[in-house]
C-alpha angles and dihedrals in degrees: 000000000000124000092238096053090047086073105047089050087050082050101049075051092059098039081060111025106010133090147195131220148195114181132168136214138174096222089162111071104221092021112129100211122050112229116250116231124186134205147193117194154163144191145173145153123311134303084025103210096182089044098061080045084060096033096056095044105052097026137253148079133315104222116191113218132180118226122234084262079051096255114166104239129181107215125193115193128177123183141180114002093354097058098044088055090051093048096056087048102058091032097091086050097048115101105165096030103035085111100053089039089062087051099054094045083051093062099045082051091051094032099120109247120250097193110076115307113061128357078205117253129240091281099055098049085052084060107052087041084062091050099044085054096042083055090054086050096052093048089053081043089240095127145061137172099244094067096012107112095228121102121204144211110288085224086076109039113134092010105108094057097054113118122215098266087058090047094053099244118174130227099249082054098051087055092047092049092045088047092056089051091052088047092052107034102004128090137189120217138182107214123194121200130184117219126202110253095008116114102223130025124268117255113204130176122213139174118200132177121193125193129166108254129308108042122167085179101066089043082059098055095043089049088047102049113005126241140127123298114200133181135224127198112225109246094204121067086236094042110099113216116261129228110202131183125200141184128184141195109339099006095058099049094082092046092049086050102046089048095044090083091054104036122110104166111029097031097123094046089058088048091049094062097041081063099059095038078057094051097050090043098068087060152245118313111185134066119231112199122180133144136262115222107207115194099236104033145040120288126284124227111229139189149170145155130287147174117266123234089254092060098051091048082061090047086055100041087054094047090044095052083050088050095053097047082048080059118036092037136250118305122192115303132273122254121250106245091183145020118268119273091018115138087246095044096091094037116032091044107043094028088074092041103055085041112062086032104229123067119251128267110266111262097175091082 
């Protein structure tokens, strides 16, 4: 993958999963200003595949932590210089956090200097105070430029509200970018539904991201590949409403297949679903026959296709090997066994995988 697109896959990550912070702390006893620390981060379930991605790229070192519910977490954190470096470098590929991304990068700017030149007056740690809670505003999406109290750089002026296609985005790192969000916020799920009168149940595939409001993530992959937004109202006073977008069956196909090349976490799920899409799609091998009874004439012999016993044990044995990576957590990645959109790319790949029920160990370093 391109560098480029690295990061904006590492950026599709942050705007899901990642984090910036601006914390103080008198560490010091007597001193009269706290001191200021900031912070990048992410963090996600373990192993943490993205996050040894982003780990690895912008440097550091991958941490496991358990939750308060004990809940194995990787968690990635920059801070000081570090940090900053990594922040103008994923600034141009956030979407969703661009803004708190320029203010943290405004507090690092105004943060006083402890090396040699100003140890920052009264003024300019009132300023970085305003910025660090204008950044806790903006994260509980109580805050905008337009009525916030912090002034900027001028350097930066207009820049948090450029879209992609302003920014010059290609379209490999559109589709980054889109596969970090799905690996962070996406999912990919098999549904089986029972209808009344039908033999067998209906399989359907279906890929869903869900972000709180607003969300100029989920307008891009709606713009990129169609599909349906929705919106759902919070029902606690501290719960942000939540804008969601969704394909299904053949709709979604195209979309799975563009992201595949780009995913880390939730590669074999896609594949997954690539595979039963493959397996409806060469057809239905058995005959249904039944008879239609009219009210004023004699019955009517009836039959269509259908799909055999056989086929829907396959349908099963792909949505029950979803299930159970849904279950026992992500491992590495499967290697890529062919290019995307190949003849071989949705069988040869995902056959071995649902079959032998855990995705294979990553080979591509």
């Amino acid at each position: 993958m391109h560098h480029a697109s690295v990061l904006a896959c590492l950026g599709g990550l942050v705007d899901g999963d990642g984090y910036f912070k601006i914390t103080k702390n008198y560490r010091t006893p007597g001193t009269k200003h706290p001191y200021y620390a900031t912070v990048l981060g992410l963090a996600q379930l373990w192993p943490g595949v993205a996050v040894r991605i982003f780990a690895d790229t912008l440097g550091g070192e991958v941490k496991q932590v358990l939750t308060q519910r004990g809940t194995r977490m990787a968690r990635f954190e920059l801070g000081g210089k570090m940090a900053e470096s990594a922040a103008r470098r994923l600034a141009p590929f956030l979407l969703a956090k661009r803004t708190q991304a320029l203010l943290f990068l405004e507090a690092l700017r105004l943060r006083p200097k402890r090396h040699g030149r100003t140890l920052g007056t009264e003024r300019g740690h009132e300023d970085v105070e305003k910025v660090a809670q204008a950044l806790v505003s903006v994260q509980g999406g109580l805050w905008n430029f337009s009525t916030g109290s912090v002034i900027l750089a001028a350097s930066v002026h207009g820049y948090g509200s450029l879209t992609p296609l302003e920014l010059g985005w290609t379209r490999q790192e559109i589709l980054a970018y889109l596969a970090g969000v799905m690996d962070s916020d996406g999912n990919f799920r098999i549904s089986r539904q029972r209808v009344s009168g039908m033999r067998w149940p209906h399989y359907r595939t279906n890929i869903r991201c869900a972000q709180v409001i607003p969300s100029p993530a989920i307008g891009l992959l709606a713009q990129t590949f169609g599909g349906r937004i929705s919106t759902k109202r919070g029902r606690k006073p501290n719960h942000r409403d939540l804008t969601s977008w969704n394909l299904h069956d053949r709709a979604a196909s195209p979309a799975i297949e563009a992201l595949l090349p780009y995913l880390r976490v939730k590669w074999a799920e896609a594949c997954l679903l690539l595979e039963l899409r493959h397996l409806k799609s060469l057809g239905k091998e058995d005959l249904t026959e039944w008879q239609h009874w009219a009210r004023w004439q004699r019955p009517i012999n009836m039959r269509k296709r259908s799909y055999s016993a056989r086929q829907v044990a396959e349908f099963e044995r792909v949505r029950q090997t979803l299930l159970a990576l849904h279950e026992v957590g992500r491992s590495l990645r499967p290697s890529v066994p062919a290019r995307p959109g190949s003849a071989a790319y949705p069988t040869s790949a995902c056959s071995s995988l649902s079959r032998s029920r855990s995705p294979r160990a990553d080979r591509s370093g």
